[in-house]
N, C-alpha and C positions, 0 to 999 in steps of 0.2 A: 777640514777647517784650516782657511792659512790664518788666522788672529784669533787674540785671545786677551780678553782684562781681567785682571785678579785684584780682588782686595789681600794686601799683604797686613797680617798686625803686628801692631808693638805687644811686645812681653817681656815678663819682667822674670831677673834670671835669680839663681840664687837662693829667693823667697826666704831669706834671713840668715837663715844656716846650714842651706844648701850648696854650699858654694861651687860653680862651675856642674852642680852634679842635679841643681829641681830648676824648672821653668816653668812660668805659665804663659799664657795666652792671651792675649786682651780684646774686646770687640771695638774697643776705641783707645787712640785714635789709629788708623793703617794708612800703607800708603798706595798709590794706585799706579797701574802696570801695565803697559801693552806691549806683547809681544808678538812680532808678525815673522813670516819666513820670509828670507829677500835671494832674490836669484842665485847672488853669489854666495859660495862660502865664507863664514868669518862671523865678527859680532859688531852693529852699530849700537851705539847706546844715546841718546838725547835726555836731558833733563829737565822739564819742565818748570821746577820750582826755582828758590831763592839761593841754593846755600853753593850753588858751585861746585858740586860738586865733580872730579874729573870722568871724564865721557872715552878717556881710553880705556879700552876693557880689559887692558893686565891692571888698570890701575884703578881700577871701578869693582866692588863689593862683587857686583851681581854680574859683570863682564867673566873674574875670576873664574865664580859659583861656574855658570853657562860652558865655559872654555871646561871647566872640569867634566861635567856630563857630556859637550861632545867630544873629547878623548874618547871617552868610555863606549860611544854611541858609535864610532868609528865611522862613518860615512859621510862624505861630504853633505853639509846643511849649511846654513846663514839665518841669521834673524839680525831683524830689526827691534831695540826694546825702547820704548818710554817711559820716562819713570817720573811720576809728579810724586814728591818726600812731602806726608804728614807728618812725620816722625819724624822731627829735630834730630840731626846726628851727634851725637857728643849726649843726650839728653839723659841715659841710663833705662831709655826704654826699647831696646834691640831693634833702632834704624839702621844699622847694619846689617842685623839678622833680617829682618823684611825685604830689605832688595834683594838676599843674595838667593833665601825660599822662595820670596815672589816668582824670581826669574826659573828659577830650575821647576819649578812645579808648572808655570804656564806652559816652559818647550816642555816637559814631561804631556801635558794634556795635546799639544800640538802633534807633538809625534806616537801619539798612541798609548799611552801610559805604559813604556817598555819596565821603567823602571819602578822600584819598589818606593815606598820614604825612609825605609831605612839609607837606600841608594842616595835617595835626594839630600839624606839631614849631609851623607858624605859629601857631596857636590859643594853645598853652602856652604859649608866646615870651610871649603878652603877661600871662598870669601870672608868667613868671619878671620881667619889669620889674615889677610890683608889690611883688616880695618887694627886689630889688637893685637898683633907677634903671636897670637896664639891659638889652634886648633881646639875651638871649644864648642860643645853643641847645646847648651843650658838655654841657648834663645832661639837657636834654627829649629829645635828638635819640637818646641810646643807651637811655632809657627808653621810646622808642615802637619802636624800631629792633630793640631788644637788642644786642648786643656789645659792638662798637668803633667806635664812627664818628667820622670826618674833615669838619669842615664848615667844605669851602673856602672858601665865602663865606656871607654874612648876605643881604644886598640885590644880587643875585638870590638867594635860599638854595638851597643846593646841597651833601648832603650825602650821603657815600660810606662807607659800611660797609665794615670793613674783616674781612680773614679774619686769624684771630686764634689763634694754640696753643692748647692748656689749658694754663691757669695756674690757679694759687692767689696768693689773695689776703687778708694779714693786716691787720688795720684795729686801731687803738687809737685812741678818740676821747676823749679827758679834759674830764674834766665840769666847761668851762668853754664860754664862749660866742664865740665870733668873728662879727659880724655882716659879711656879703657887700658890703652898701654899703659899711662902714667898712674894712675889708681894702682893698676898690678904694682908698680915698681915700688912703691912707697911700702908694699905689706908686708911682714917680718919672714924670714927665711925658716925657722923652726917655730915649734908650736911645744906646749909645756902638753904631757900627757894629762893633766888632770882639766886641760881644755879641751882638748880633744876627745876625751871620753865625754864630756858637758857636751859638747855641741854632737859626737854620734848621736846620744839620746835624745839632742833636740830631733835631728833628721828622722829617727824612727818613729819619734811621737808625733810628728809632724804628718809622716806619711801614714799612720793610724788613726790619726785624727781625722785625715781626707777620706780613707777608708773605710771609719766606720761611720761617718756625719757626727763628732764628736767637737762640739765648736769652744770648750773648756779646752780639751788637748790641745786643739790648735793653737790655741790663744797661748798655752802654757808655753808652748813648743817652738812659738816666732821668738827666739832669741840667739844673736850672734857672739857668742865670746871670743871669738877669733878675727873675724875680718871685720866688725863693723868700730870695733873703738878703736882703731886708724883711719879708717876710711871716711869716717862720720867728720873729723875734724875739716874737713872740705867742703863739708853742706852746713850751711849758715844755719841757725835755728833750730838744727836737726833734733836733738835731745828735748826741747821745749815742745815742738810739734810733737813726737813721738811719746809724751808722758801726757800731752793734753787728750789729744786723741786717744788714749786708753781710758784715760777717766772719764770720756765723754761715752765710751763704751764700746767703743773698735776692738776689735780681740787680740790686734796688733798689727806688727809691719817691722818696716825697718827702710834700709836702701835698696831702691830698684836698681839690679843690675851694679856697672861701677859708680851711679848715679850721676849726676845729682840729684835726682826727680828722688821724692819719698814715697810710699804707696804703704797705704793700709787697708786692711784687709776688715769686712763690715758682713756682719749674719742677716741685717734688714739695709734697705736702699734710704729708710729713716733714720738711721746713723749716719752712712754713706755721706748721707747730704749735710748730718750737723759738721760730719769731719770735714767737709771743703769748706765751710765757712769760719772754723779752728785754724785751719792752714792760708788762709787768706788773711785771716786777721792780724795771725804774728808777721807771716812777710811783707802786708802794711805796713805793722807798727816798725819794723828792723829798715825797713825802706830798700826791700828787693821784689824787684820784679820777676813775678811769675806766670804761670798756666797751670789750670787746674782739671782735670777732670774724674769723671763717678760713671764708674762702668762697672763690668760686670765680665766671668770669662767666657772666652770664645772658644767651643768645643768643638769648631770645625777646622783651624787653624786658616791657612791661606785659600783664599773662596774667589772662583769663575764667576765672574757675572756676564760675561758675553762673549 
C-alpha cells in the first residue's frame, strides 16, 4: 500500500482531575489525513482547511510527530501528508494531538506496523511539545489507544487503558481561543497537601468508577480542586454551565483539556441532548459564540478508512 486516510479524533485530556495523567477519546468531531510515500526522502505536508496552519514540518505538529519515527525507522523514506483540521486548534479538544497520532499511526500502517503505540504515543509526544513547551501524552495516548487511558508515568511511559461504561458526552466550545502554553503558565507553582490528597482520591474514584460501571462514583469523582478554579476564570459562563448541567442530571465535567470547550459527561443520550440545549441557552443569553456537539467515546482511537 503506497496511501492511507485515517480518521484522527479529538479528546479530551485531564477529565477534571486528572491532570496531564487521564484522556479520553471522542468519535466526534476528527480530523481527516492522507498520507502517501513520495520518492524522495523528507516530509511534505499540505493543509486543506481554514486555520493556516504552518506546512514546514519542524514547525508542523504532525511534520515533528513523523520526523521523530523516521529517526527511529532509520532508513531512507518520504511522505506526502494532507491534513483537512476538524478540530479547531486552540479549542481544548486535542487538535494538536490528532495531527501529530493521525500522522504517525498512518506511516506506522504504511510501513508495516514495525512499531508498537506505545512507540507511536512517543512519536506524537514530540509533536504535542511543539504545539504546548511540553512533552505530554494525556491527548496522543487515548488517540492512538482509543478509550480511556491512565498514563502512570512519562519517563519510563507507561500507559493503561482503562475499561470504561458507555457514556455520552456533551461538548460546548465557545468561539474564543485559550492557548495550552498560556493556560499552563497562569497555574500556581505549589499545591497545599490537603489538595492534593482531595484530588488523589478524586483520580482513584474516578478510575473505579470507570472500572466498576459505578456512574454515582463517577459523578462523585469529576471534581478539580486544583487546576480548574484558575483556569475556569478564562471560560465565560463556565460555573453557570457546569451547575446547570448537573441539576439537569449530567454526572459531571468540567474543562476539556486547557479548554475553552466544556464537556459533560451523560449515563443516557437523553440527558446528553437536554445538556446541549443548557449550554446553548446561557451562551445565547451572555452573547458568545459557540459549537456544540453530543457524542460518545471512541474505543478504537485513530481509524484507517482507505
Amino acid at each position: 500500500m503506497k496511501e492511507i486516510k485515517v480518521l484522527a479524533p479529538a479528546t479530551i485530556a485531564n477529565l477534571v482531575c486528572g491532570f496531564d495523567i487521564l484522556g479520553m477519546a471522542l468519535k466526534e468531531p476528527y480530523d481527516e489525513m492522507t498520507l502517501a510515500f513520495k520518492d524522495e526522502p523528507g516530509i511534505t505536508i499540505v493543509h486543506t482547511d481554514e486555520f493556516e496552519l504552518p506546512e514546514e514540518p519542524e514547525q508542523n505538529v504532525s511534520g515533528v510527530a513523523l520526523q521523530s519515527l523516521m529517526e527511529e525507522y532509520n532508513k531512507p523514506v518520504g511522505f506526502n501528508l494532507t491534513i483537512h483540521k476538524n478540530i479547531k486548534p486552540g479549542s481544548g479538544l486535542g487538535s494538536s494531538a490528532a495531527s501529530s497520532a493521525g500522522a504517525v499511526v498512518a506511516a506506522n500502517h504504511l510501513l508495516g506496523y514495525i512499531f508498537s503505540k506505545e512507540d507511536l504515543v512517543r512519536f506524537a509526544m514530540n509533536g504535542e511539545k511543539i504545539a504546548g513547551g511540553v512533552k505530554h501524552a494525556d491527548n496522543v495516548s487515548p488517540c492512538i489507544y482509543g478509550g480511556v487511558t491512565l498514563i502512570r508515568s512519562i519517563f519510563p511511559l507507561d500507559i493503561i487503558p482503562l475499561n470504561v461504561p458507555p457514556l455520552f458526552i456533551t461538548i460546548v466550545h465557545p468561539q474564543i481561543e485559550v492557548r495550552t502554553s498560556d493556560s499552563r503558565q497562569i497555574l500556581r507553582k505549589t499545591v497545599q497537601l490537603k489538595d492534593a490528597i482531595r484530588q488523589w482520591g478524586n483520580i482513584g474514584g474516578l478510575v473505579m468508577g470507570f472500572m466498576n460501571n459505578d456512574f454515582e462514583l463517577i459523578g462523585r469523582s469529576l471534581e478539580d480542586v486544583i487546576i480548574e478554579p484558575i483556569r475556569s476564570i478564562l471560560i465565560p459562563g463556565f460555573d453557570e454551565i457546569k451547575e446547570s448541567c448537573r441539576e439537569a442530571g449530567s454526572l459531571g465535567g468540567g474543562i476539556s483539556g486547557s479548554g475553552p470547550s466544556i464537556f459533560m459527561v451523560n449515563k443516557t443520550e437523553e440527558t446528553a441532548l437536554k445538556v446541549e440545549k443548557i449550554m446553548s441557552g446561557i451562551y445565547e443569553r451572555i452573547g458568545v459564540d459557540y459549537k456544540t456537539y453530543v457524542t460518545s467515546i471512541n474505543t478504537t482511537g485513530v481509524k484507517i478508512v482507505e
